[in-house]
MARBADO-435947 format. One record per residue (C-alpha): residue number from 0; residue in three letters; x, y negated, z negated. Coordinates in nm, 3 decimals, padded with zeros to 5 digits. Example, Ala and Ser with C-alpha at 12.3 -4.5 7.8 and 13.67 -1.06 7.14 Angstrom:
// MARBADO-435947
<node num="0" residuo="ALA" c1="01.230" c2="00.450" c3="-00.780"/>
<node num="1" residuo="SER" c1="01.367" c2="00.106" c3="-00.714"/>
***
This chain:
// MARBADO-435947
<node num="0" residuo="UNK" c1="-09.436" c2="00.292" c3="06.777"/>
<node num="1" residuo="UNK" c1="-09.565" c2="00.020" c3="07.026"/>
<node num="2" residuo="UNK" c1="-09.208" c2="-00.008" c3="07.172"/>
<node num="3" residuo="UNK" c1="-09.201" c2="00.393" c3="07.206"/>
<node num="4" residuo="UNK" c1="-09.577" c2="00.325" c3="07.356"/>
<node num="5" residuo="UNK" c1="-09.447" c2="00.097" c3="07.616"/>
<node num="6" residuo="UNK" c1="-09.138" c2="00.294" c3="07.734"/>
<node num="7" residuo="UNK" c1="-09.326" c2="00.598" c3="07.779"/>
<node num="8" residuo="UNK" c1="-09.592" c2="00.407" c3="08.047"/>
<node num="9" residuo="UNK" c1="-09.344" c2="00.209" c3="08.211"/>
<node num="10" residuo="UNK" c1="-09.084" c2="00.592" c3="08.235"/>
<node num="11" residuo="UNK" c1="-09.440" c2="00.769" c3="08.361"/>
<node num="12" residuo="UNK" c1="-09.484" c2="00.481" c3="08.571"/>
<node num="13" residuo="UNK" c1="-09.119" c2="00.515" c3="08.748"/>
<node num="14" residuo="UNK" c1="-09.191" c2="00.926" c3="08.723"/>
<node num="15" residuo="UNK" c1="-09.488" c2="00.865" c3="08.940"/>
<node num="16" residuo="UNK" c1="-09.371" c2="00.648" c3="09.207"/>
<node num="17" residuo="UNK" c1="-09.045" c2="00.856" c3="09.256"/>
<node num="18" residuo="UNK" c1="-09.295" c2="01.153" c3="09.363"/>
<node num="19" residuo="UNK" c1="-09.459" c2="00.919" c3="09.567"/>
<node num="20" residuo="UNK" c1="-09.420" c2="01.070" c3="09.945"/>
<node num="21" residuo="UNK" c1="-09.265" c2="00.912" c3="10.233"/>
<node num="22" residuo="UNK" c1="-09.470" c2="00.601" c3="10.371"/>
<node num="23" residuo="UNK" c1="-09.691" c2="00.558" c3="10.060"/>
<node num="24" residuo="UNK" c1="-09.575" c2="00.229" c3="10.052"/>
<node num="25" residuo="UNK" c1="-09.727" c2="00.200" c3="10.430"/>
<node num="26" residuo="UNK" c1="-10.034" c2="00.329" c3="10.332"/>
<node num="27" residuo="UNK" c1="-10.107" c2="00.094" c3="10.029"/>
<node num="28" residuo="UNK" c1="-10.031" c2="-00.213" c3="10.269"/>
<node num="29" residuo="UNK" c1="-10.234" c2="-00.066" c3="10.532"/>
<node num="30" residuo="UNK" c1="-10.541" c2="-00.026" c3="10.292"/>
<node num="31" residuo="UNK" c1="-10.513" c2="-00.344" c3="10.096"/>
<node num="32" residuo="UNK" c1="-10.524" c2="-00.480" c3="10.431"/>
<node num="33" residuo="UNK" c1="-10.824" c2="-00.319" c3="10.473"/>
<node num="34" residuo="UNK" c1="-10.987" c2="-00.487" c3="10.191"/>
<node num="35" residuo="UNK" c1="-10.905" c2="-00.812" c3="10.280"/>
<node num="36" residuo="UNK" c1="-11.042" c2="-00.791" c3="10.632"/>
<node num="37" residuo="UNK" c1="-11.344" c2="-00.658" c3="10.436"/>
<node num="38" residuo="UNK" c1="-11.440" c2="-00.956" c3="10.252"/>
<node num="39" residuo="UNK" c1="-11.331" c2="-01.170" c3="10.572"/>
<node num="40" residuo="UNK" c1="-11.639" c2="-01.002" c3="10.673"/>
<node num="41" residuo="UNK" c1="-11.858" c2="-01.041" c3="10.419"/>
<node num="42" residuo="UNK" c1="-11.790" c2="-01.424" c3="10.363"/>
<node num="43" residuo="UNK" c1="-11.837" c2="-01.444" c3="10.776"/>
<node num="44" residuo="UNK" c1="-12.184" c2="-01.223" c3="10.728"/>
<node num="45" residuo="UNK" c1="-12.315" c2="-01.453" c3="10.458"/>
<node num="46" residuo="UNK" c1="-12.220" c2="-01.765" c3="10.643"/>
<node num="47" residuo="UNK" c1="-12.397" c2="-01.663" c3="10.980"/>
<node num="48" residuo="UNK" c1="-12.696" c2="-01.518" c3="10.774"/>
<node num="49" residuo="UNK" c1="-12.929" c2="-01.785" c3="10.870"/>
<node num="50" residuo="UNK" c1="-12.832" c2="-01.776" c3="11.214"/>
<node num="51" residuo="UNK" c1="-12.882" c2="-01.428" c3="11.233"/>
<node num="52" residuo="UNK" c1="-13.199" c2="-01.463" c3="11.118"/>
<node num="53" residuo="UNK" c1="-13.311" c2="-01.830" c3="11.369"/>
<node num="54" residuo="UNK" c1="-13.154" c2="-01.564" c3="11.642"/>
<node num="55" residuo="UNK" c1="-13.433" c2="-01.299" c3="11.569"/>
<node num="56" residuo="UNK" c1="-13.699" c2="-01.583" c3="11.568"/>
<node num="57" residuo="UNK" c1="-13.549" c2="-01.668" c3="11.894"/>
<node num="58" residuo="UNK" c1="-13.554" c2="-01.404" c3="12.066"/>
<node num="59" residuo="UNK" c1="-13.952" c2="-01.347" c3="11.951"/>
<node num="60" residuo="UNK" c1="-13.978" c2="-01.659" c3="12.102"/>
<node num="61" residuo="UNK" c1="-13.787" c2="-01.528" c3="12.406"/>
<node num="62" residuo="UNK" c1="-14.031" c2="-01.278" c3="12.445"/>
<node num="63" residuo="UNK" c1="-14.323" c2="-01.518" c3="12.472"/>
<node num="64" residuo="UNK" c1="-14.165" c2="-01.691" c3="12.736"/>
<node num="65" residuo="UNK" c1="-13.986" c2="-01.948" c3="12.569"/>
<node num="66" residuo="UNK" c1="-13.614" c2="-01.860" c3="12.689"/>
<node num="67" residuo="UNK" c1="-13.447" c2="-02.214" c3="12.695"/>
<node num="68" residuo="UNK" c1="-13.546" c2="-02.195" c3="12.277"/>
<node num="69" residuo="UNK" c1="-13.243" c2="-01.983" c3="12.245"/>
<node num="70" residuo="UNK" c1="-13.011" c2="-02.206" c3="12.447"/>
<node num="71" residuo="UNK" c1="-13.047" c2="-02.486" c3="12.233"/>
<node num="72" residuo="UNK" c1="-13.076" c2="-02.327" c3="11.887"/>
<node num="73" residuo="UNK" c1="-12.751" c2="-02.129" c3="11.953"/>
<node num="74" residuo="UNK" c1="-12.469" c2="-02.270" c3="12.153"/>
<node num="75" residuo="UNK" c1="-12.177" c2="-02.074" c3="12.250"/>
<node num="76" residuo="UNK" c1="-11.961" c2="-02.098" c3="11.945"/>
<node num="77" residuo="UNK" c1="-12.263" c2="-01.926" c3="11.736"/>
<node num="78" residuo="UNK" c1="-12.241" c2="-01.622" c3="11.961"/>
<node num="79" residuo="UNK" c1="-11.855" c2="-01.662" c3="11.996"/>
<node num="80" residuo="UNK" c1="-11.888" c2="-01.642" c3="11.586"/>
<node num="81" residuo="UNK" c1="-12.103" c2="-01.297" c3="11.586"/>
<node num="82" residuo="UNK" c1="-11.915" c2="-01.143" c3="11.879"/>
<node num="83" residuo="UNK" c1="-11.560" c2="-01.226" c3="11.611"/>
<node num="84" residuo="UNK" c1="-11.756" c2="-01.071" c3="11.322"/>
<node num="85" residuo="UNK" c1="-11.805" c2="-00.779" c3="11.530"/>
<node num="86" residuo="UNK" c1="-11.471" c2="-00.682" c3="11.572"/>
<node num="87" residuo="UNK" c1="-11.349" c2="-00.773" c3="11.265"/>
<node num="88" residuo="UNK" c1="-11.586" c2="-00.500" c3="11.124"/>
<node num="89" residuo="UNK" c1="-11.418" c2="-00.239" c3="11.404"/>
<node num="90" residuo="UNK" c1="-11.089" c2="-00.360" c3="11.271"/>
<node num="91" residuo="UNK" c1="-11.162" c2="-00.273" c3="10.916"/>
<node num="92" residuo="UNK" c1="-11.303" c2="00.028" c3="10.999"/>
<node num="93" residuo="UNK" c1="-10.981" c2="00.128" c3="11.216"/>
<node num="94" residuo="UNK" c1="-10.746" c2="00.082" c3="10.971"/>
<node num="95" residuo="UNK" c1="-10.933" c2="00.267" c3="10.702"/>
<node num="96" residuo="UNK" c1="-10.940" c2="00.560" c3="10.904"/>
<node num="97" residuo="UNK" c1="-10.548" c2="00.526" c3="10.977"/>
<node num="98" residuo="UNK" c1="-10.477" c2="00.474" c3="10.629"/>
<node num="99" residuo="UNK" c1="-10.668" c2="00.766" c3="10.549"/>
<node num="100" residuo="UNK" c1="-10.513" c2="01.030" c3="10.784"/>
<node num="101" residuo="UNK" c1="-10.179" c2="00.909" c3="10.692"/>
<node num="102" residuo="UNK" c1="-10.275" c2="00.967" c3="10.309"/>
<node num="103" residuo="UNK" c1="-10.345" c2="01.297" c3="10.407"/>
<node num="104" residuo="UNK" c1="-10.051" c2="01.365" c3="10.615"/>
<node num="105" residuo="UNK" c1="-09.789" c2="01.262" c3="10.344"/>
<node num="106" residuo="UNK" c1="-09.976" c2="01.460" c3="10.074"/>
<node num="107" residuo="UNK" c1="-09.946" c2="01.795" c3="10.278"/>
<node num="108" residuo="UNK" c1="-09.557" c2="01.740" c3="10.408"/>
<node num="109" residuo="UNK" c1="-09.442" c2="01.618" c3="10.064"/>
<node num="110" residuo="UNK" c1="-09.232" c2="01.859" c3="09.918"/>
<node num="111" residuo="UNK" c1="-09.365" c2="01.989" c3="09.574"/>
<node num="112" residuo="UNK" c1="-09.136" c2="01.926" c3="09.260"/>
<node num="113" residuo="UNK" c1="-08.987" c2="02.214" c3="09.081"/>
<node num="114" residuo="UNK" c1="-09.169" c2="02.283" c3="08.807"/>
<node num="115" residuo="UNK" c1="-08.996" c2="02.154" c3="08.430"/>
<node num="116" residuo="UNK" c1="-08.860" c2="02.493" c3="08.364"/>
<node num="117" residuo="UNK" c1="-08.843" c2="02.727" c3="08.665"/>
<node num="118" residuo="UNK" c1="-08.631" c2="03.006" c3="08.505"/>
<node num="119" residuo="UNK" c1="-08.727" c2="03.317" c3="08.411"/>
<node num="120" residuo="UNK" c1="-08.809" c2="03.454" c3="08.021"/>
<node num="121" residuo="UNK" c1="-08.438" c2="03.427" c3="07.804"/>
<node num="122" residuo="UNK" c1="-08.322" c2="03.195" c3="08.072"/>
<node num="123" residuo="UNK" c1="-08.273" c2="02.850" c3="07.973"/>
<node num="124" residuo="UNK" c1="-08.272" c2="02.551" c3="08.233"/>
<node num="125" residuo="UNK" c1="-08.011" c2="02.259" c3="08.206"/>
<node num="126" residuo="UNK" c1="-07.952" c2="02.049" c3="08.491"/>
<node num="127" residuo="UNK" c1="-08.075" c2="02.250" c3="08.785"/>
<node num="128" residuo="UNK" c1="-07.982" c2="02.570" c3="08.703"/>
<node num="129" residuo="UNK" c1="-08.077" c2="02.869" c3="08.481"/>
<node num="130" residuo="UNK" c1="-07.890" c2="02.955" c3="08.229"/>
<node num="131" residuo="UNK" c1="-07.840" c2="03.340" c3="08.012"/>
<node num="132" residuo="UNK" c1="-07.644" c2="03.355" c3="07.758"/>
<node num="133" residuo="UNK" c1="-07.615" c2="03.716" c3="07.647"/>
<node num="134" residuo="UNK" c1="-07.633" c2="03.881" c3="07.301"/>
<node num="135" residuo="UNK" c1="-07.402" c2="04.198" c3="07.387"/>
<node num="136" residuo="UNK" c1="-07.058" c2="04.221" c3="07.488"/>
<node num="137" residuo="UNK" c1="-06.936" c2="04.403" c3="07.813"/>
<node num="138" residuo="UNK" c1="-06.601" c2="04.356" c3="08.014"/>
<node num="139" residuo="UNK" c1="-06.614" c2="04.089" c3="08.265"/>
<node num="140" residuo="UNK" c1="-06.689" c2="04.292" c3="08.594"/>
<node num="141" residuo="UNK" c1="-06.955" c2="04.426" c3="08.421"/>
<node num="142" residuo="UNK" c1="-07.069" c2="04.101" c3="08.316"/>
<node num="143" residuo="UNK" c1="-07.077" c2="03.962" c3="08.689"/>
<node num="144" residuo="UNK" c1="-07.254" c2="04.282" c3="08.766"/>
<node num="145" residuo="UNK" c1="-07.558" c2="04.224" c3="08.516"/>
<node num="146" residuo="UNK" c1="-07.575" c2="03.839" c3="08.686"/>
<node num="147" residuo="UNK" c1="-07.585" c2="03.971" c3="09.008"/>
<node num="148" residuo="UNK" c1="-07.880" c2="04.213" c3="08.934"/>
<node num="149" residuo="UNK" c1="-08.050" c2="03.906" c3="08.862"/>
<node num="150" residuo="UNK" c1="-07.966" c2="03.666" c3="09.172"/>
<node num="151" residuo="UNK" c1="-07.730" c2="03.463" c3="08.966"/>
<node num="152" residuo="UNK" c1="-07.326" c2="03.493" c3="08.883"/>
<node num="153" residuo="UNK" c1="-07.141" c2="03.457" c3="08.549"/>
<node num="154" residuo="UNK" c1="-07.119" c2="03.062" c3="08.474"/>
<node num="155" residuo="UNK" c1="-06.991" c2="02.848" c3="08.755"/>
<node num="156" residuo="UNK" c1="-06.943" c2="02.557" c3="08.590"/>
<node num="157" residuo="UNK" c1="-06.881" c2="02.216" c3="08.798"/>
<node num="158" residuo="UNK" c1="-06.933" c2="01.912" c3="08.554"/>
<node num="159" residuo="UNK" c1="-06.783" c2="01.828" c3="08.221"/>
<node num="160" residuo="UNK" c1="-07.120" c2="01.807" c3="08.081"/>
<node num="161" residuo="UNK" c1="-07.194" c2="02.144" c3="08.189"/>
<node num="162" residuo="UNK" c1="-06.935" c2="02.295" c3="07.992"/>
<node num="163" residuo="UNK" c1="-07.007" c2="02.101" c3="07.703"/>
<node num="164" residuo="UNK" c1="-07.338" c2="02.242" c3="07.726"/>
<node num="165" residuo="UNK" c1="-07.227" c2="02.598" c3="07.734"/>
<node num="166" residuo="UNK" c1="-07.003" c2="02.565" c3="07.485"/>
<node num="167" residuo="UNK" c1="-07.249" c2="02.395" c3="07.202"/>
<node num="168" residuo="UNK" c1="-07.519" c2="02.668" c3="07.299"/>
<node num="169" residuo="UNK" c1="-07.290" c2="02.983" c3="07.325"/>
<node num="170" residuo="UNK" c1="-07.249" c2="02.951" c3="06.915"/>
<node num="171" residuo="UNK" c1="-06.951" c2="03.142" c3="06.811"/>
<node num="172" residuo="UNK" c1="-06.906" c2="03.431" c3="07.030"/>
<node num="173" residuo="UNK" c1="-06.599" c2="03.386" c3="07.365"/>
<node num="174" residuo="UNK" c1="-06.827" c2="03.418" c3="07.640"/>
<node num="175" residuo="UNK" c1="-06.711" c2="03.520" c3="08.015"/>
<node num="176" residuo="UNK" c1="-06.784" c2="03.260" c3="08.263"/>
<node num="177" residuo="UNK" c1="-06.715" c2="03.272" c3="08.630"/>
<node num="178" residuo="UNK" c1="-06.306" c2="03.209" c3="08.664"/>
<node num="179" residuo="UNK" c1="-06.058" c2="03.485" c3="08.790"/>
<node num="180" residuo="UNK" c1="-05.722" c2="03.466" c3="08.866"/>
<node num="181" residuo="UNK" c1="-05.526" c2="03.724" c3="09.016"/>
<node num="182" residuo="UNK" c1="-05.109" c2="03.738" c3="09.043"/>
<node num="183" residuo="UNK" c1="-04.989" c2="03.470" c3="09.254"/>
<node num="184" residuo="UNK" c1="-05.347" c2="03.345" c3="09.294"/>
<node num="185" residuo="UNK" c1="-05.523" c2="03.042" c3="09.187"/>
<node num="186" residuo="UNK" c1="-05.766" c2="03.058" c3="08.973"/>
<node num="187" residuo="UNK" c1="-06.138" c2="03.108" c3="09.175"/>
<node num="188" residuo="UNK" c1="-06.507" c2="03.122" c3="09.094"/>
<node num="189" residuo="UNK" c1="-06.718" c2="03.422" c3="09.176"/>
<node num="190" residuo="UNK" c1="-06.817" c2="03.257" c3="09.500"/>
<node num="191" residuo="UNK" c1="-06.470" c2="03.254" c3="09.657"/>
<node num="192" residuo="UNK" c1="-06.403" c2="02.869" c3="09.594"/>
<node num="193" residuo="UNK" c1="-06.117" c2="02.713" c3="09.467"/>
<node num="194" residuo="UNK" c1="-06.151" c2="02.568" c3="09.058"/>
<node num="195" residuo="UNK" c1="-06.051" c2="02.216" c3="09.075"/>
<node num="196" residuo="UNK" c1="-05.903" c2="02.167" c3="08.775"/>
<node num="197" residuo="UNK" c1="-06.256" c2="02.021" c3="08.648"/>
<node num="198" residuo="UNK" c1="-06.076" c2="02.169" c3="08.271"/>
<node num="199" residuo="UNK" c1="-05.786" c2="02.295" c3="08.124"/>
<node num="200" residuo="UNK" c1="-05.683" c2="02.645" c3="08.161"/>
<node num="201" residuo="UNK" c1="-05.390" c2="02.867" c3="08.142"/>
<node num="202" residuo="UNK" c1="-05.204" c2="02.958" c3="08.457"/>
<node num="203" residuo="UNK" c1="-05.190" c2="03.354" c3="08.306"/>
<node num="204" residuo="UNK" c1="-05.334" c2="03.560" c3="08.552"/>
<node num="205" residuo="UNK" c1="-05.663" c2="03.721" c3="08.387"/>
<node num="206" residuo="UNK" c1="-06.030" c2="03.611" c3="08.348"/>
<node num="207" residuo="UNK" c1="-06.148" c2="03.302" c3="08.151"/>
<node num="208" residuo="UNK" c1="-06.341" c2="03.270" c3="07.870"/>
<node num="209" residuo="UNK" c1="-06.544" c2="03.022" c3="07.660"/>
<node num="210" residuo="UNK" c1="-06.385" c2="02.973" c3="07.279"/>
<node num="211" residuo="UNK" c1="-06.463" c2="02.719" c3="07.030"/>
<node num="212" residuo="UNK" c1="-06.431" c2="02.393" c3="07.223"/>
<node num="213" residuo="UNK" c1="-06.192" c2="02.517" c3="07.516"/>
<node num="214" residuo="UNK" c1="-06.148" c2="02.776" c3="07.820"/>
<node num="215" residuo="UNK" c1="-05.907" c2="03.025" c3="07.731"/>
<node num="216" residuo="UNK" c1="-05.812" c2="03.364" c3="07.979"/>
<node num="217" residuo="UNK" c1="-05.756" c2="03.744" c3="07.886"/>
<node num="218" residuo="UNK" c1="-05.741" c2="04.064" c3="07.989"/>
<node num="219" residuo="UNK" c1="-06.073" c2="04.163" c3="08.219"/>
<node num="220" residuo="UNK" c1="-06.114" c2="04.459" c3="08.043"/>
<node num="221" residuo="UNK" c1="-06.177" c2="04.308" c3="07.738"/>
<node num="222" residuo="UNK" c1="-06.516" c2="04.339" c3="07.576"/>
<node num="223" residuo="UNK" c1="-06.716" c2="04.016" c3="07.546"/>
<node num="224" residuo="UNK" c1="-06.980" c2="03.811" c3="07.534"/>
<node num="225" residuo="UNK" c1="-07.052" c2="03.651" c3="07.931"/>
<node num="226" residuo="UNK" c1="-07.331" c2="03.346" c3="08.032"/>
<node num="227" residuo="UNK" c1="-07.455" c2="03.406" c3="08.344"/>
<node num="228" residuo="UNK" c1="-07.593" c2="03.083" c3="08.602"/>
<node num="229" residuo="UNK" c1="-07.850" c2="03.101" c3="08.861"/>
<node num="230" residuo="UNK" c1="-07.864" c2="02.741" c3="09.059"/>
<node num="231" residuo="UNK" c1="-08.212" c2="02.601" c3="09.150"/>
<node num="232" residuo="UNK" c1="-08.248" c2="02.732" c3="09.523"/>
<node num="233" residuo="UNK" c1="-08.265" c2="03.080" c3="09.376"/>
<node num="234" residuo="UNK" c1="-08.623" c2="03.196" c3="09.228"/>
<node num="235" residuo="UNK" c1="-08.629" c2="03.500" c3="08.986"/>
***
């Protein structure tokens, strides 16, 4: 359990700083900076404290005519010291200000995350796209018209981990994916593209088909089952 514990933070942990936005990284440095020139100035305050304070008796002192008092109770490196502590405390506030329009800045032009599952009800999501698997059986131009009423196209399938995928969840029923072959033709996805041989198929002209652990083609006409895809870019 305390192993499980541990994974989870240090997964959340990587989760969070891939969302991180562009310059974060800037922003922390700039701020820690920050800090440290902060306490720079509030060791230097505490330190000149008491010569803050002779200065103020000083210049009462100034006031009731006794100017050279200040001359030799603070020589130039005591006023070189408050005149540093000055612009240290510009400094600080400087880069806070930077840091904090840059903050805002990368919060408002980073790009939101999709949410976990973007598709739509029935629609299942598997490695940026939607999936619909259907429960009737139609022939396959009938099938690509249903997908196309919904901004998708029957299953383009590009990985080999996609197609295991659609062939553990399909359960038993063929189901029409995206393939067509005509005569003479190789064999092409909905989109126009070429299939690259990403699995084995017949070279029969015809339209392919998920079966129990393989594609297989047939006649177009043929009722069936069909799984539809709609890739990530596309919102219902």
């Amino acid at each position: 359990m305390q192993r499980q514990a541990l994974r989870s933070e240090s997964e959340e942990e990587a989760w969070v700083r891939r969302r991180e936005p562009p310059g974060a990284g800037r922003v922390r440095a700039s701020a820690a900076l920050g800090w440290r020139f902060l306490l720079l100035y509030l060791a230097a305050h505490s330190a000149l404290q008491p010569a803050l304070i002779a200065l103020q008796e000083g210049e009462e002192e100034e006031r009731s005519g006794k100017a050279d008092f200040i001359c030799r109770r603070f020589p130039v490196p005591v006023i070189a010291l408050v005149l540093l502590t000055v612009l240290i405390l510009a400094l600080i506030l400087g880069i806070i200000v930077q840091a904090v329009t840059q903050s805002k800045a990368s919060v408002d032009s980073s790009p939101r995350p999709p949410p976990s599952d973007p598709c739509a009800d029935g629609w299942i999501w598997y490695r940026r796209k939607c999936y619909f698997f259907s429960e009737d059986s139609r022939d396959w131009d009938t099938a690509q018209s249903f997908c196309t009423s919904h901004k998708a196209s029957l299953a383009h399938i590009e990985t080999r981990q996609e197609l295991d995928f659609t062939i553990h969840r399909k359960g038993r029923s063929d189901h029409w994916i995206g393939l067509r072959r005509e005569q003479g033709q190789p064999w092409r996805w909905t989109d126009g593209s070429e299939f690259n041989n990403t699995f084995s198929i017949s070279q029969e002209p015809g339209c392919a088909y998920l079966t129990d652990g393989s594609v297989r083609s047939a006649n177009c006409l043929m009722y069936r089952n069909w799984i539809c895809t709609q890739p990530e870019q596309h919102r219902f």
